[in-house]
KOLPA-611369 format. One line per 4 residues: their letters; for each residue x, y, z negated of C-alpha. Coordinates in pm, 1 decimal. Layout:
a = X,Y,Z  ...
end
This chain:
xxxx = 363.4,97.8,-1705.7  234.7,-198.4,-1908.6  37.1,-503.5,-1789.4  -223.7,-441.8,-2038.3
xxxx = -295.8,-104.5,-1954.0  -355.6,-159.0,-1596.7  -610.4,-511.9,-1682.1  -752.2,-221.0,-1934.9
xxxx = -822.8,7.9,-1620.0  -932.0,-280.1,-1385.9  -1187.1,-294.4,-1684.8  -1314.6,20.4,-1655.9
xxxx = -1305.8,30.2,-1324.9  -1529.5,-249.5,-1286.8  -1754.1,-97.5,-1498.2  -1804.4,241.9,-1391.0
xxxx = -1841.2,142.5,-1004.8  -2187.4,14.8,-868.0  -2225.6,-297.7,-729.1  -2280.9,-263.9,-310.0
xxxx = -2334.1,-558.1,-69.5  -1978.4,-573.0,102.3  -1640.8,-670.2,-66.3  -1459.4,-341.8,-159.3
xxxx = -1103.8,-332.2,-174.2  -913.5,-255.2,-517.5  -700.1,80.2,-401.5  -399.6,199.3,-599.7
xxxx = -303.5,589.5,-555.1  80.3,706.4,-691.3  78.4,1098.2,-794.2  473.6,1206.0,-812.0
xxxx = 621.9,1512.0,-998.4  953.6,1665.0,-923.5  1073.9,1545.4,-613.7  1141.5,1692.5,-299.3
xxxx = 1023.0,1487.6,-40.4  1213.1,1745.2,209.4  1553.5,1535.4,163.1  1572.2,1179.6,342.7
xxxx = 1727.6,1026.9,52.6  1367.0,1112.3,-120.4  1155.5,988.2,148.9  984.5,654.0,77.4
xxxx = 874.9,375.1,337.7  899.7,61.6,233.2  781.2,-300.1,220.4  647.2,-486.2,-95.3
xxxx = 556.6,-866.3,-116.8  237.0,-854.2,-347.5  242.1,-1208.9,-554.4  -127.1,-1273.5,-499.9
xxxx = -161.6,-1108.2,-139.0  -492.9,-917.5,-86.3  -750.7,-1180.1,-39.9  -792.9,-1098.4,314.5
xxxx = -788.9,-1216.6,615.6  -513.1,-1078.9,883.0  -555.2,-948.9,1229.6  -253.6,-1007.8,1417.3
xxxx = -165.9,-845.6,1749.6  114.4,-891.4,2008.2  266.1,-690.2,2277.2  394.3,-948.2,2530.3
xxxx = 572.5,-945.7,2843.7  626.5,-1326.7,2971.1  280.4,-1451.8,3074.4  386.4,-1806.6,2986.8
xxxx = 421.7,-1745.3,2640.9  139.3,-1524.7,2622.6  -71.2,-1867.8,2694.4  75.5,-2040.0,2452.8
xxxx = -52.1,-1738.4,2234.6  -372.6,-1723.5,2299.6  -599.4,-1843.6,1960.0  -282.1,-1832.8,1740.9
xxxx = -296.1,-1415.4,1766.2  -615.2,-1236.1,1754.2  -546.9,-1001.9,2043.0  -260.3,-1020.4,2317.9
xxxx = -156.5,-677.6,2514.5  87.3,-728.9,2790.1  347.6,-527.2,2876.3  265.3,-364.7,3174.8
xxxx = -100.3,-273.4,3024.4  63.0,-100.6,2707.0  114.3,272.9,2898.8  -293.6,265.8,3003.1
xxxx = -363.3,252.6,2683.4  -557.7,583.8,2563.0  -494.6,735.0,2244.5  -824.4,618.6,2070.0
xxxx = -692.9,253.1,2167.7  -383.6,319.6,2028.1  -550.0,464.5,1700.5  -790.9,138.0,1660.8
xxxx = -471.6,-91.3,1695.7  -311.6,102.4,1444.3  -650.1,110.1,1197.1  -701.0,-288.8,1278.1
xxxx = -457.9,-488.2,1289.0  -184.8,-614.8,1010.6  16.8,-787.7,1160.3  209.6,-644.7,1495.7
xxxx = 424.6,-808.8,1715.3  605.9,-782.8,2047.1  871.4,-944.3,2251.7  1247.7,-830.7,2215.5
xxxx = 1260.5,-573.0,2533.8  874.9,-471.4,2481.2  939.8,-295.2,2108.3  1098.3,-10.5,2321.6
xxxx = 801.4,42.9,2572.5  575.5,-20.6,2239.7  777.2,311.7,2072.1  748.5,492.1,2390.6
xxxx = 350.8,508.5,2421.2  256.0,436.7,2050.8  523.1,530.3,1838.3  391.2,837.0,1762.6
xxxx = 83.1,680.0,1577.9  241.7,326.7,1480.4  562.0,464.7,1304.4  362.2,702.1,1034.0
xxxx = 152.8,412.6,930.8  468.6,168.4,864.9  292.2,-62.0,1159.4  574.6,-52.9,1460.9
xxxx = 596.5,-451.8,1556.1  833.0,-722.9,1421.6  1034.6,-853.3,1712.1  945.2,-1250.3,1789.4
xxxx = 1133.9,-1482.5,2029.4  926.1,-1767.1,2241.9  932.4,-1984.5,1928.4  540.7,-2029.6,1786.4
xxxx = 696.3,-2106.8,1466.9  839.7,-1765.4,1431.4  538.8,-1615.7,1528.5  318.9,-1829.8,1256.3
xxxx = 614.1,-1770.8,985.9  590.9,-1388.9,1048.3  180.5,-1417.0,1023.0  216.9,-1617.3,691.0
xxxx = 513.9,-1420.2,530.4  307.0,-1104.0,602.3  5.8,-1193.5,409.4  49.4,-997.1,67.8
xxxx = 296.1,-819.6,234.7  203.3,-413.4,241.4  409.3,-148.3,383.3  413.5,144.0,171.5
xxxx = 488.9,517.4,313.4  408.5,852.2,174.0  453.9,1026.4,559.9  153.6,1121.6,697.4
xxxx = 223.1,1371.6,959.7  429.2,1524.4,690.9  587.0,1369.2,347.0  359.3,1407.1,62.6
xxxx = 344.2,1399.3,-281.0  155.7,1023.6,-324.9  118.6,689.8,-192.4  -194.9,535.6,-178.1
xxxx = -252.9,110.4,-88.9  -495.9,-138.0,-90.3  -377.2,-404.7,-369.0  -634.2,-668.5,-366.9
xxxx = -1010.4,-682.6,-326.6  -1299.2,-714.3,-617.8  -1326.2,-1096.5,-573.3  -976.8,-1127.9,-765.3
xxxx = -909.0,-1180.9,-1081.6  -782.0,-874.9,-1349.6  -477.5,-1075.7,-1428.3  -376.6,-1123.2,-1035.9
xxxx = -501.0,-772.1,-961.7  -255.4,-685.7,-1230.6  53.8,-797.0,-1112.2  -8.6,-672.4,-748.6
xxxx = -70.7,-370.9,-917.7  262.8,-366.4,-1082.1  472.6,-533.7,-814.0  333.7,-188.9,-610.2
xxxx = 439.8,26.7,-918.8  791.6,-116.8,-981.4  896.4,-86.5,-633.5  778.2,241.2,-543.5
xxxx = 940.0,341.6,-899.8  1271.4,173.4,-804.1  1300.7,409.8,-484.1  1254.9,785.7,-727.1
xxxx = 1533.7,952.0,-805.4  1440.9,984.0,-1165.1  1218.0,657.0,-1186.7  885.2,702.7,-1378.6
xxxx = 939.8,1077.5,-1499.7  866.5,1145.6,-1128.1  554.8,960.9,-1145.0  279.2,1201.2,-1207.0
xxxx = -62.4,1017.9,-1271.2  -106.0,604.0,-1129.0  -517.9,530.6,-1016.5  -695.2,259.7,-904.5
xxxx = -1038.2,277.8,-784.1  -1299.1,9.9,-584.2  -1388.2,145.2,-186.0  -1705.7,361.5,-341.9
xxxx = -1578.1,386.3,-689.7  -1496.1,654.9,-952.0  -1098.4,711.7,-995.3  -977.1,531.0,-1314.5
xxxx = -624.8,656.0,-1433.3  -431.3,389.0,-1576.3  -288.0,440.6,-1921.8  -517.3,719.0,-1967.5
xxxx = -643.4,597.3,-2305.7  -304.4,538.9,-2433.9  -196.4,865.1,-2345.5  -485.2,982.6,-2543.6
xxxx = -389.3,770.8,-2806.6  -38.1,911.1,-2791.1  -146.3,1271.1,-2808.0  -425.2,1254.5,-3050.4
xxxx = -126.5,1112.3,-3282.5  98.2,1392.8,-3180.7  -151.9,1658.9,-3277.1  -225.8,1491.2,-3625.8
xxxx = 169.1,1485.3,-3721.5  176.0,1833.5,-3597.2  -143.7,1936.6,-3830.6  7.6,1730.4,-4146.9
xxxx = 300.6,1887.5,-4081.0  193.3,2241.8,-4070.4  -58.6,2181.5,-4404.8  232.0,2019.7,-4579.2
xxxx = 487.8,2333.6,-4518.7  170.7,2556.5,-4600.2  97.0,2351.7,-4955.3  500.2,2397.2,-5035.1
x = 482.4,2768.7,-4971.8
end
């Protein structure tokens, strides 16, 4: 996939969505072809580092068990959930923690009690927390590192044949949008057994946007040329005959 071809999309995108009165996020959707999803080997979770993160702002959570260094947590994480609290919570908690927050974290010991109540809805979405020792500078490393950071996974409930993951929101620039775009694409493409042929279709689309396939006009291109070589062809052999 070529640079151009995706600021070409971002174009059209832009241009075929209407304008609303919130920020929407830029989302980028990965069809695949020919693989079977079935075998671990195929199975794709992974992490990317986006170059110009996503031009938001990140909700960070931690799962704590020493009440001394939950103080000196409070204001530097947006929400703190103690140990003992963790197995009251109800599965709609458990759901909005997993649809809020970005950033998860927990205490050595308290990642096991975290898989044993919400592992079942943490682990599909890539979110299970990042272990962090009483050091704040750990904790405000991990928050930093993981802006721009996005944890890709085709599982949910099942594996299935795409990945789909915000990349940026409408505020950015093409150009930055661009190479989040393709930092997504190359890394996801690095992890299929036969690279791009097992990429079906790649779209981007704003929150309340149409679907713009990327590379769709050069495809076009490609087989408007095809059919034209095909037709000379065919009127040459006809004029020899």
């Amino acid at each position: 996939m070529k640079k151009q071809e995706v600021i070409e999309a971002l174009s059209k995108m832009r241009d075929s969505a209407k304008k609303r009165k919130f920020q929407q996020s830029v989302d980028l959707s990965i069809n695949f072809k020919g693989v079977d999803f079935k075998k671990a080997e195929n199975r794709l979770e992974l992490e990317v580092k986006m170059p110009h993160g996503i031009a938001k702002k990140l909700k960070s959570i931690a799962f704590i068990k020493d009440k001394d260094f939950a103080k000196q947590l409070d204001g530097l994480v947006n929400r703190i959930v103690m140990e003992e609290d963790i197995s009251k919570l109800s599965k709609k908690d458990v759901q909005e923690i997993a649809e809020t927050f970005d950033v998860l974290m927990a205490e050595g010991p308290v990642i096991l009690t975290v898989g044993k109540f919400m592992g079942q809805t943490l682990a599909p979405r890539g979110k299970m927390p990042k272990p962090v020792t009483h050091d704040l500078k750990s904790v405000q490393s991990l928050i930093q590192t993981s802006a721009g950071v996005t944890k890709i996974t085709n599982k949910k409930g099942k594996f299935m044949p795409l990945i789909h993951v915000a990349v940026g929101r409408e505020i950015m620039q093409d150009e930055d949008l661009a190479e989040n775009i393709l930092s997504v694409y190359e890394a996801v493409e690095s992890k299929l057994p036969a690279r791009g042929q097992n990429v079906k279709s790649t779209i981007i689309k704003l929150t309340m946007g149409p679907a713009i396939k990327i590379g769709e006009n050069f495809n076009s291109k490609n087989q408007n040329e095809k059919k034209q070589k095909k037709l000379k062809a065919s009127t040459t052999d006809g004029g020899k005959k």
